[in-house]
C-alpha positions in Angstrom: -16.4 31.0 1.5 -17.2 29.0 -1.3 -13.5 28.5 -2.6 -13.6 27.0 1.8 -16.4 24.7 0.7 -14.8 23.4 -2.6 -11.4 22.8 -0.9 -13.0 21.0 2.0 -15.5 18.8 -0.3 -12.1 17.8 -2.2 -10.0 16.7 0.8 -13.1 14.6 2.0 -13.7 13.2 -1.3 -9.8 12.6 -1.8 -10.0 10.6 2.2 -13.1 9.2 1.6 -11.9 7.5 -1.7 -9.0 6.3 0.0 -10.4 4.9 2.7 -12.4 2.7 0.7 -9.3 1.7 -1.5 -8.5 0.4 1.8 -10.9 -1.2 3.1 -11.6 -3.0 -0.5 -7.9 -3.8 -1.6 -5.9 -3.6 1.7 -2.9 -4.7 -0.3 -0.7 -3.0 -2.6 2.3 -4.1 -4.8 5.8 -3.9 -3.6 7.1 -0.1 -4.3 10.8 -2.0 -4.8 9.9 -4.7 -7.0 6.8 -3.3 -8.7 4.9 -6.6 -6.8 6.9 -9.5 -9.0 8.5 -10.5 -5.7 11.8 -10.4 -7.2 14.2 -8.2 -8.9 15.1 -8.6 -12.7 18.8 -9.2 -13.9 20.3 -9.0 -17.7 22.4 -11.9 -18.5 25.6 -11.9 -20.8 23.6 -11.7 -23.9 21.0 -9.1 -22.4 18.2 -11.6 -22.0 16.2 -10.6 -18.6 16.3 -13.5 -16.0 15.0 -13.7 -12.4 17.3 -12.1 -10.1 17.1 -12.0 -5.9 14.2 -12.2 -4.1 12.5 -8.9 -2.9 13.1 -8.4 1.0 10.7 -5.8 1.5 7.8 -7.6 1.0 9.5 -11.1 1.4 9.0 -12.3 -2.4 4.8 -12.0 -2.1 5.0 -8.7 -4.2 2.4 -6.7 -1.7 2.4 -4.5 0.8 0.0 -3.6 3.4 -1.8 0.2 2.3 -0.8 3.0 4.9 -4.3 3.3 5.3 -5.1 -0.4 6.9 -2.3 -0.4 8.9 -3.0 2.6 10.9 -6.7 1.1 10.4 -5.2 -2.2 12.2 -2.8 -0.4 14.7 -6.2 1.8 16.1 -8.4 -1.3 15.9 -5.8 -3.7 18.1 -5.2 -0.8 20.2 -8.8 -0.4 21.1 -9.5 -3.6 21.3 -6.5 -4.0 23.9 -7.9 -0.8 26.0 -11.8 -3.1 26.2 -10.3 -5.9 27.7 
């Protein structure tokens, strides 16, 4: 039972923890571009220069968390069942 108790006082630590990730820092940086809104190309001599922008997140370099957005998608979807 106890091995139960540990096991379930991770998991609600673990989405507890994230949850408030969320709710403090609802962005994140871009998985593609590492959140520098755009990619990094070698010139001819090797020297790094500014490539394309990103179009995941649209050159900003965030993303919204998985966390808020299904956070946003239950709130708007509530809010549209109250009306």
């Amino acid at each position: 039972m106890s091995l139960l108790l540990l096991a379930a006082a991770c998991l609600l630590t673990v989405t507890l923890g994230y949850g408030g990730r969320c709710w403090l820092s609802p962005f994140g940086d871009c998985r593609k571009c590492h959140g520098m809104g755009h990619a990094l190309k070698n010139d001819r001599k090797g020297r790094l220069k500014r490539g394309k922008d990103c179009r995941r997140c649209k050159a900003t370099g965030k993303r919204i968390r998985v966390g808020r957005w299904i956070y946003n998608r239950a709130a708007r979807t509530y809010r549209a069942g109250t009306r």
